[in-house]
N, C-alpha and C positions, 0 to 999 in steps of 0.2 A: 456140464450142466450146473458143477456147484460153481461156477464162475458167473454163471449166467444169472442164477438165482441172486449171487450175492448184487451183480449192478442191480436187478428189479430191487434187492431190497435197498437200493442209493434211490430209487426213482421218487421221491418226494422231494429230497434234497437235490437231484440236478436239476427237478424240474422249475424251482424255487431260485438254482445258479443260472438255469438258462434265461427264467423270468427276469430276475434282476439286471442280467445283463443285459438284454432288449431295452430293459425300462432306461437302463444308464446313458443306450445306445440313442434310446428315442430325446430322454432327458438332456442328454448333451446339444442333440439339434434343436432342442427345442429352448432351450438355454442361451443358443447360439442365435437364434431368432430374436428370444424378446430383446439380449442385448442390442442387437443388430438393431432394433424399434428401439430401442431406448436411447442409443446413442444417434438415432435420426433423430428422433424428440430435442435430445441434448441441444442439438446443430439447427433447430429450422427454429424459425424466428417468429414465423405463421405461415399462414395460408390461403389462397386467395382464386376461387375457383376450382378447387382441387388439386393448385398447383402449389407446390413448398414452397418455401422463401429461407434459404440458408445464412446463418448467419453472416457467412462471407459475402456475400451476394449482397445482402443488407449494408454492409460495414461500408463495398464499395460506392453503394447509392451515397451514403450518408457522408462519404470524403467529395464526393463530389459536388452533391450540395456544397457539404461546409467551406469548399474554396469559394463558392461564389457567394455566398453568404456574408464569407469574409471582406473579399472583394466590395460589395455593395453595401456594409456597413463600416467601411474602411479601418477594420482592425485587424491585429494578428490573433487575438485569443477573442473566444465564447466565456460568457459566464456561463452557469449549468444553468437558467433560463433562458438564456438563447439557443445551446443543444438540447434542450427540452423543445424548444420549437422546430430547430431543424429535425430531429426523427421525428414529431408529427407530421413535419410539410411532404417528409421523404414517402413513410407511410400513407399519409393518405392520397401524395401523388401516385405512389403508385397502385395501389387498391384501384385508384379512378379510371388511369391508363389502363389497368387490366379488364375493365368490365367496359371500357367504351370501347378499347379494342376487340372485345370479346364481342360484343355487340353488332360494330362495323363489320366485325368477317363476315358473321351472319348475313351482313345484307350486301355486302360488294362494296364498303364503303370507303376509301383509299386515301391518301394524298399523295400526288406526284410530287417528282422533283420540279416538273415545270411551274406547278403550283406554287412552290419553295420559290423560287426563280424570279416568279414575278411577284412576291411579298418581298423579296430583298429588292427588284428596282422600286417599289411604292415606299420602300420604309417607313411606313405607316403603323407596322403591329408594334404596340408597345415595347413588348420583351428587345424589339431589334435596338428601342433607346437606350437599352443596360449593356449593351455588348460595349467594347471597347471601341467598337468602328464606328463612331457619332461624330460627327463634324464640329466642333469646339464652337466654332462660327456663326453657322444654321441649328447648331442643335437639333439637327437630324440626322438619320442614319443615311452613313458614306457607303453605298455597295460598290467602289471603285478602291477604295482603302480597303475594303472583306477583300475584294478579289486581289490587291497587288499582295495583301498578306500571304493568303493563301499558294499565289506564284509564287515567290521568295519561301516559302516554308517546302515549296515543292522540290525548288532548288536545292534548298540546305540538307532535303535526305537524299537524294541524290549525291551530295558532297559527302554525306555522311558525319558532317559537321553541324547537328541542330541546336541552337543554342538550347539554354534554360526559359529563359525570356519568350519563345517561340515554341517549345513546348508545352508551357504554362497556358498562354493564347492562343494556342490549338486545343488543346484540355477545354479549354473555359469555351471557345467557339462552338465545341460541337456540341456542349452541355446545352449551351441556346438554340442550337438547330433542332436538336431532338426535342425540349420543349414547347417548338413553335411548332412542330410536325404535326405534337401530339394535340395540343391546343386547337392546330387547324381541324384534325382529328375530331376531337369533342363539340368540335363548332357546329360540322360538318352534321352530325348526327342530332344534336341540340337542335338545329335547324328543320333536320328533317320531322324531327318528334314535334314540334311548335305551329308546323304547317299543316299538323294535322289537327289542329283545333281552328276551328271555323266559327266565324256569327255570322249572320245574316240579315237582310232588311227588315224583313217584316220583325224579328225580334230584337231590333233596333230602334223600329217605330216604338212598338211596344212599351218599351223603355223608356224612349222621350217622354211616350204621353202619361205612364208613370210619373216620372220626376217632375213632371208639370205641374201636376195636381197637388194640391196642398187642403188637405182637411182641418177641420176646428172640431173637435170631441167632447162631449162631457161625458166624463169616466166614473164610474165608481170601482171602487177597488176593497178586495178581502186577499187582505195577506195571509202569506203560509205562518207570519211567526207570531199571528193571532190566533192560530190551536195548537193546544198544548200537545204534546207527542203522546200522551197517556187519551188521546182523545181516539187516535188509530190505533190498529192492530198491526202492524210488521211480522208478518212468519214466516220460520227457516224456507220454505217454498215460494215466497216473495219474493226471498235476498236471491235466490236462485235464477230464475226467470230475468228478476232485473241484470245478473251477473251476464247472461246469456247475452243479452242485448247488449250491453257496455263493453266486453271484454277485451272488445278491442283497440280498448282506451289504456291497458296494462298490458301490450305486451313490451317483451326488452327482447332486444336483437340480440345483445350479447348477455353471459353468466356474468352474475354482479354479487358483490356480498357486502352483507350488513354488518356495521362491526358495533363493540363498544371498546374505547380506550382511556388508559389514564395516561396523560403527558405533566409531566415534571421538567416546568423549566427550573435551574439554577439559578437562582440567584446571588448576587454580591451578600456577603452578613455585612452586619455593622463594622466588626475588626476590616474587612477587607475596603470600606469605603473610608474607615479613618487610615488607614495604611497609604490608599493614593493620593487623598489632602496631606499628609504628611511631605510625599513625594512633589507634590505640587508647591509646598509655601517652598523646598529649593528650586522647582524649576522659576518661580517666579524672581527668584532670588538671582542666579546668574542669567536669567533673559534681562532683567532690569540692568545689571553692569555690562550685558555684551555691548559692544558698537556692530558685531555684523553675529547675527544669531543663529545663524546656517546651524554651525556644531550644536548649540544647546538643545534646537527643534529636533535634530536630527538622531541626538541622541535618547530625547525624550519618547523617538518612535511613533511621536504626534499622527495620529490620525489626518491633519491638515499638513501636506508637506508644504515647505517655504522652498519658492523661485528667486526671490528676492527682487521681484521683476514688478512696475505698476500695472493693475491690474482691477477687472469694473467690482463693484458689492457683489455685483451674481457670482463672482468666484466662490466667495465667504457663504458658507451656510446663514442662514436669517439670522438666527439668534446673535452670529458674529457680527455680521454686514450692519446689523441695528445698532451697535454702540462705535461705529467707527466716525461716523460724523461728531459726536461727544466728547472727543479724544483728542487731543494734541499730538502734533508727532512729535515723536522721544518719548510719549509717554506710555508704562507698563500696567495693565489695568489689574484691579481686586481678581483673585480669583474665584470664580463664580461658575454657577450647577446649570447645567440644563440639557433635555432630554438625554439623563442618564448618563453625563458625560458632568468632567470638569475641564475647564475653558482658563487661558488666558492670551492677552491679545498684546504685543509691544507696535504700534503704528511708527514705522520707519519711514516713509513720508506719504505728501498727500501734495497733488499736482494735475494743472489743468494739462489735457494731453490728448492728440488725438484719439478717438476709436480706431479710425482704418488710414492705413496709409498704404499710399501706392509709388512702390520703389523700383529700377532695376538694376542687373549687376552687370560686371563681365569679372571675370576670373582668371587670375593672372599665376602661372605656375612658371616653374623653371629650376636646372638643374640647381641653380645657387642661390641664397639669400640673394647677394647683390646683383644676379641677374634679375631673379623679382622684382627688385628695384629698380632696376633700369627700364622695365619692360612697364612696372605700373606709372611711373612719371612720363616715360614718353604717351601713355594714352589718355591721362589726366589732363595733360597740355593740349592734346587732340581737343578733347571733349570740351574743354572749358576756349577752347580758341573758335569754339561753332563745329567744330566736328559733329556728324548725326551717331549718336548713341547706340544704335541699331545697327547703321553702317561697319562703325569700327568692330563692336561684338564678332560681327558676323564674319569680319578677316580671321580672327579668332578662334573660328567654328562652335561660337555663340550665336544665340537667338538674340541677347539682349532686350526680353520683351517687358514690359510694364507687368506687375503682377500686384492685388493687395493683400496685406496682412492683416485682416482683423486681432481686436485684444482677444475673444474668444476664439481665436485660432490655437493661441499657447495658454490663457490661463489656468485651466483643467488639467495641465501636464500635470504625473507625477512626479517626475525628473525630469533636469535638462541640464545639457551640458555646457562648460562655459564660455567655449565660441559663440552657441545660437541665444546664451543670456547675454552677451558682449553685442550682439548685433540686432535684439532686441530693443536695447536700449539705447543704441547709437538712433537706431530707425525712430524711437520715440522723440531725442529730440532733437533730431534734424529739421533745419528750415526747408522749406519747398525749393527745388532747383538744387539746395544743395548737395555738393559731390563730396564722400569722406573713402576714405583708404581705411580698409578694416584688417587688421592681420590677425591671420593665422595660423598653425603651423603647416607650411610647404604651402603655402595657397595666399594670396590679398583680394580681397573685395574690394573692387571699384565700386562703389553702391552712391546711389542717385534717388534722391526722394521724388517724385516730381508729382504727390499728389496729396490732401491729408481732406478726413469727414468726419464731422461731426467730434466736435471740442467737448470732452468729458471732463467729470473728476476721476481719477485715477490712483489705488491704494499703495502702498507696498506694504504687508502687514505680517509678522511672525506670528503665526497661533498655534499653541501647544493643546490640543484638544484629547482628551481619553477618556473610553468610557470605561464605566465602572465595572469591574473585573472580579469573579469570585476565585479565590485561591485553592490551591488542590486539597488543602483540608476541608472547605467548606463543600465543594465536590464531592469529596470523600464521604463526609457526615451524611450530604442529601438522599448520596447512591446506596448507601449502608443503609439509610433508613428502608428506601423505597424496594432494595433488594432483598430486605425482610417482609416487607410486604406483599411482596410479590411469591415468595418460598412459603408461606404461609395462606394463600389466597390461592386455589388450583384450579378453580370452577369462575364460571359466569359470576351466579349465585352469590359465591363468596365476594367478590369484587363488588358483586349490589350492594351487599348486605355493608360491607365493612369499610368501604371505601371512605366514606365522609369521617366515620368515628378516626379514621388517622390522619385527617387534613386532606385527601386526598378527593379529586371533581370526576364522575364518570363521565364521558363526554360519546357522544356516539356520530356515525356517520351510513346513511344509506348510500348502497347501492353504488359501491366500488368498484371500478374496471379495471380489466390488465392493461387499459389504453392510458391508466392514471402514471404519473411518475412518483408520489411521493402517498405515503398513505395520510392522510386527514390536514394536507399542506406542511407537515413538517420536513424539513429537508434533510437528506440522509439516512432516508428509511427505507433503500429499492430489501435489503435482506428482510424488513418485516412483511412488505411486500409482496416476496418470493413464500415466504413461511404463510403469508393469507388464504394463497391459490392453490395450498397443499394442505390447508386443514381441515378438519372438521367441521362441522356447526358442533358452540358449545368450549370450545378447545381452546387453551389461553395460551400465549407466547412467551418466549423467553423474555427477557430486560432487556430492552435494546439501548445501547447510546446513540443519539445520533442528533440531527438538527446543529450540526457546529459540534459537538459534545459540548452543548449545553443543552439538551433534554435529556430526561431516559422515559422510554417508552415498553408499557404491557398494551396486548392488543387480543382481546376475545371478539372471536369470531363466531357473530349471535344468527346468522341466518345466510344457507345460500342461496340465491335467487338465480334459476335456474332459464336460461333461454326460450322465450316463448310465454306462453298466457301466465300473468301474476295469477296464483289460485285465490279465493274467495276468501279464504283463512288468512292468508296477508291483511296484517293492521289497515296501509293508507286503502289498499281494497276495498276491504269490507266497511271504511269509514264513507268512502266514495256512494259506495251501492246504497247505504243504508241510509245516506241523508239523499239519496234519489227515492225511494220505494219510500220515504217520509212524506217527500215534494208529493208522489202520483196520489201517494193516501190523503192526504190535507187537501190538493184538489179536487178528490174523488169526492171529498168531504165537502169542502165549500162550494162546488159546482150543485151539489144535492140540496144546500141552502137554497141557490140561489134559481132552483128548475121553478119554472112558471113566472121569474118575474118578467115584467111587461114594461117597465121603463125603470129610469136612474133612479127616480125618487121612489121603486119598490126596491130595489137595491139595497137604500138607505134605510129603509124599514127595519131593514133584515143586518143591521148593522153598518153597510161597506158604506166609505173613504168617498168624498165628491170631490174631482179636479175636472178641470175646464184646459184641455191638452190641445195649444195650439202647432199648425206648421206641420202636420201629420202628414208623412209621405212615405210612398210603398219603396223606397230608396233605401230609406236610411230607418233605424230601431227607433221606435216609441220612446221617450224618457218621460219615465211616471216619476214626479217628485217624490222623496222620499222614499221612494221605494229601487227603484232601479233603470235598466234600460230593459226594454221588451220586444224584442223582434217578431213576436207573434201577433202584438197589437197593428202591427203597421198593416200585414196581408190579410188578417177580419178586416181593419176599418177601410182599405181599398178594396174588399169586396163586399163592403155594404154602400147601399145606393145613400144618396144623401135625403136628409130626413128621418131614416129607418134607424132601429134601433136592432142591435146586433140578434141573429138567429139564436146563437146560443153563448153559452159563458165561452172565456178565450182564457185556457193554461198559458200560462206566462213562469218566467225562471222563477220572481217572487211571490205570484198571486193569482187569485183569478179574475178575472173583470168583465164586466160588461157594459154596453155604450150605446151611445144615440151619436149620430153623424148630422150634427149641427146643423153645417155648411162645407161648400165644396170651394175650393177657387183656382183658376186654369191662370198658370203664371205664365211669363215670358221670358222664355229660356231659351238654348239653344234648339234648333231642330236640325240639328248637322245629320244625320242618318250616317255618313261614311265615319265621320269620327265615333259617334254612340257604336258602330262596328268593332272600331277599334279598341275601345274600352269595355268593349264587353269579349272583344279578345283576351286583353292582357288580365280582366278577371277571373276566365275560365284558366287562364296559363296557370297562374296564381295556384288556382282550387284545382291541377294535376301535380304540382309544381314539385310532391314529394318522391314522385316517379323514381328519380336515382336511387332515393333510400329502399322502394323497393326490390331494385338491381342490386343493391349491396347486401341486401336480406339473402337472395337468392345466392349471392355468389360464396354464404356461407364463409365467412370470412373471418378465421383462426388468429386471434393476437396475443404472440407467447412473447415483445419485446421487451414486456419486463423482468423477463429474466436473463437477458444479457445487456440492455443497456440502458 
């Protein structure tokens, strides 16, 4: 019993060990959970129907763009403005694929292979023009080159030997086939949605005899910004009402946020711009004694690399290309400033020369020097004895085909190497028909000019170009400054208040998306970015560097605008509503002027404006000189008979009016009835035309890619 007594006197305390250990027990799954949701968060990219989008899943779309990307802008590297475009093309193609797809299940809507089948023998769809299987020739799409590719690809995995080359063009193939599926896909559906908008004759007649008619008016007019705003009353109950009516002219699909920011760019100080003219009177100093300036350019790090190659003014930036006609060759110019930069130019020569030449090769290898030589003499002798060009190539296992080189093929190079500067310039000044031996190592060009267009002037020019550069101390002093400013400055508030007294501009931006890359266009800001859509309203940022590190950036976050109706409390809102409920008062107002009058000249009485508006049709909007256009005038004055003078006043955007209907007159127009069908189709198409944005509303559609890429 005293055993027993003694646990009952523990029972507060196990009850309190058994509790906490429940709670530990439930705490841990439940721990276990959000992580589990946090680290799905982490991973999905968005969301699109309810369905995630991982960022794995994302990265592969986006590599598969970027080869074709690559492929049709014929580079190996993106600027980050070009992968800024390809993850929007990735994401919004696929958003679009998921909701037409989603769409088409709904109704059975499909595309076969067969369908596929016969868009490759028509090769007619655009997309088929980018594939690689295009006929050089026709400039159309080969589906006899798609299919022999495809047999020989079929071979090579069977061989188990696929090259590189063929699996690159099977990659890129099926990237095209599934865009054209889906395309047909969106067509498919586009079409069915389009076929459901109909006109008809009788509201086609309708119309003609509309646009026919042409009225002459004499107007008089009372503008709205002829009463003073202290003339009406506006009450919180007004702004309401009219908010109800308009609201849904403010909604946003997606959360957006209002910021304000300071951006500090760096700039060069005075020591750092006398520092580079210092640097500059030597560069001018040894480009003037060079004879060939390759090293001096090269080590100067010039902005402008030297080819050493003739080449048109469009290569030269303006400012350069504008003093090269003025110049001598051999001669070194002043050194001289512009945009931001200092400039000097030695013109190495200046010669008339074709633009484009048209040349071809054969290529002559062999285990030995002197076998080379053996082998390029006896086809020289061929070719200059009447031998066809072509013919001998092709013993060879050469095409030998004619091809041209424009100057803007290589001028734009950054580098080049000095074989293809060696055979640039043999090709520049070769006579037509002439045949030159070009060597190289393990390799001779038999090369043949056999065509030249268009006789240019032609530069070769060394430009040492640099722009002005601030130094790490000057960087230092700006970020020291700015970074006390920013340590002492924690609120919105303070940044209002203080910002100008230390040199510094608030600059602000509405209504920011996750869809943005960069916050307020500065580049290199995805972490302020990330730090925007995790803050507060109110909440100021750390110092960011970024934009090149040459900015540094604070960014407070003044407002979130959240998905769905702008509230009435919102600035542009309530600026919107409140110059509306102005308009209905000032017309409520000038309409009660103008009850009982009986013609224009009682009109005039009573103050209003006399114009004489000709060419009035129910078509097209009224334009009241000086005041504006009026689409309300057009449907009073073709519903008043001619003669008659208007029932009652007519609200207009700027004022309110009333009229006498002159004269009528019946033009000579079309009376096409099947065409006014058609254009009264493609109007209503038009005025549904935002249908998609309403599918993309619905499909609720989550954009988390700025936080991975």
């Amino acid at each position: 019993m005293a055993a027993i007594g003694k646990i009952r006197s523990w029972g507060p305390i196990l009850v309190a060990v058994i509790g906490f250990a429940l709670f530990a027990f439930i705490a841990g799954d439940l721990a276990k959970s959000c992580e589990a949701l946090r680290n799905e968060k982490v991973n999905q990219v968005g969301k699109v129907l309810g369905e995630k989008v991982s960022t794995q899943e994302f990265q592969e779309m986006m590599t598969e763009y970027q080869e074709v990307y690559k492929l049709q802008m014929g580079t190996e590297n993106l600027s980050t403005d070009q992968m800024n475009q390809v993850k929007d093309m990735v994401w919004q193609s696929y958003i679009q694929n998921k909701i037409v797809e989603a769409e088409c299940e709904k109704l059975g809507i499909t595309v076969t292979n067969k369908e596929l089948e016969n868009m490759y023998e028509k090769g007619t769809n655009p997309l088929l023009l980018q594939t690689p299987f295009v006929n050089q020739q026709t400039g159309r799409f080969d589906v006899n080159s798609l299919r022999e590719f495809l047999s020989r690809y079929k071979t090579e995995e069977k061989s188990g030997r696929i090259s590189e080359q063929s699996q690159q063009l099977k990659k890129l193939w099926l990237f095209f086939e599934k865009s054209i599926r889906q395309q047909l896909l969106a067509q498919k559906y586009q079409n069915l949605f389009t076929q459901c908008i109909l006109s008809n004759p009788v509201e086609a007649k309708m119309a003609i005899e509309e646009a026919n008619q042409e009225s002459l008016v004499d107007l008089a007019t009372l503008t709205y910004a002829s009463v003073a705003d202290d003339k009406v009353e506006v009450s919180e109950a007004d702004l309401k009402a009219k908010y109800e009516e308009v609201k849904d002219l403010f909604v946003d699909i997606t959360e957006s946020r209002d910021i304000k920011y300071v951006d500090v760019l760096v700039e060069p100080s005075m020591d750092d711009r006398r520092a580079l003219q210092e640097q500059f009177d030597t560069y001018r100093a040894d480009l003037a004694a060079a004879d060939d300036p390759t090293d001096v350019v090269r080590k100067s790090t010039s902005a402008i690399p030297y080819l050493g190659l003739p080449v048109l003014k469009t290569a030269f930036p303006y400012d350069v290309a504008n003093r090269l006609d003025s110049m001598a060759v051999g001669q070194t110019s002043i050194v001289f400033e512009s945009n931001k930069a200092l400039n000097i130019i030695k013109l190495m020569a200046k010669q008339q020369l074709p633009d484009s030449i048209e040349y071809r090769q054969i290529y002559v290898t062999a285990d030995t020097p002197e076998a080379i030589q053996t082998k390029t003499d006896s086809i020289v002798n061929a070719v200059k004895a009447g031998g066809d060009f072509e013919t001998i190539a092709k013993v060879y296992g050469q095409d030998g085909q004619k091809r041209w080189v424009t100057t803007r093929d290589y001028q734009n190079a950054n580098s080049m190497d000095s074989d293809s500067k060696k055979l640039i310039r043999d090709l520049n000044t070769m006579a037509v028909n002439e045949i030159r031996t070009i060597s190289q190592p393990n390799v001779t060009l038999i090369t043949q000019v056999t065509g030249h267009k268009a006789t240019t002037t032609k530069y070769t020019a060394a430009v040492i170009r640099k722009n002005y550069e601030f130094s790490n101390d000057t960087y230092r002093t700006a970020y020291n400054k700015f970074s006390s400013f920013v340590s002492a400055n924690k609120t919105l508030a303070d940044i209002d208040e203080n910002a100008q007294k230390e040199g510094y501009t608030v600059r602000e931006r509405k209504n920011i998306a996750t869809s943005e890359h960069t916050v307020a266009g500065i580049a290199d800001t995805r972490d302020a970015l990330k730090w925007l859509f995790d803050a507060k309203e109110n909440e100021v940022s750390p110092l960011y560097e970024c934009g090149n590190n040459s900015h540094l950036l604070v960014v407070a976050l003044e407002k979130v605008n959240k998905a769905g109706y702008r509230p009435l409390t919102d600035t542009q809102v309530l600026d919107y509503v409140k110059a509306e409920v102005l308009k209905d008062k000032k017309a409520a107002y000038l309409m009660a002027q103008l009850d009982g009058v009986k013609s224009v000249a009682d009109a005039k009485a009573k103050g209003a404006v006399n114009d004489s508006i000709k060419q009035v049709t129910f078509q097209a909007a009224t334009y009241v000189p000086s005041v504006g256009s009026e689409p309300a005038l057009s449907g009073a004055v073709a519903a008043t008979e001619k003669g008659a003078f208007s029932a009652k006043p007519v609200k207009g955007n700027n004022g309110v009016y009333v009229f006498q209907v002159v004269d009528r007159t019946a033009l000579e127009k079309s009376t096409d009835v099947k065409a006014q069908e058609q254009t009264l189709r493609q109007r209503a198409l038009q005025s549904v035309g935002s249908f998609f944005n309403d599918l993309y509303v619905n499909a609720k559609v989550v954009d988390n890619r700025y936080l991975f890429f």
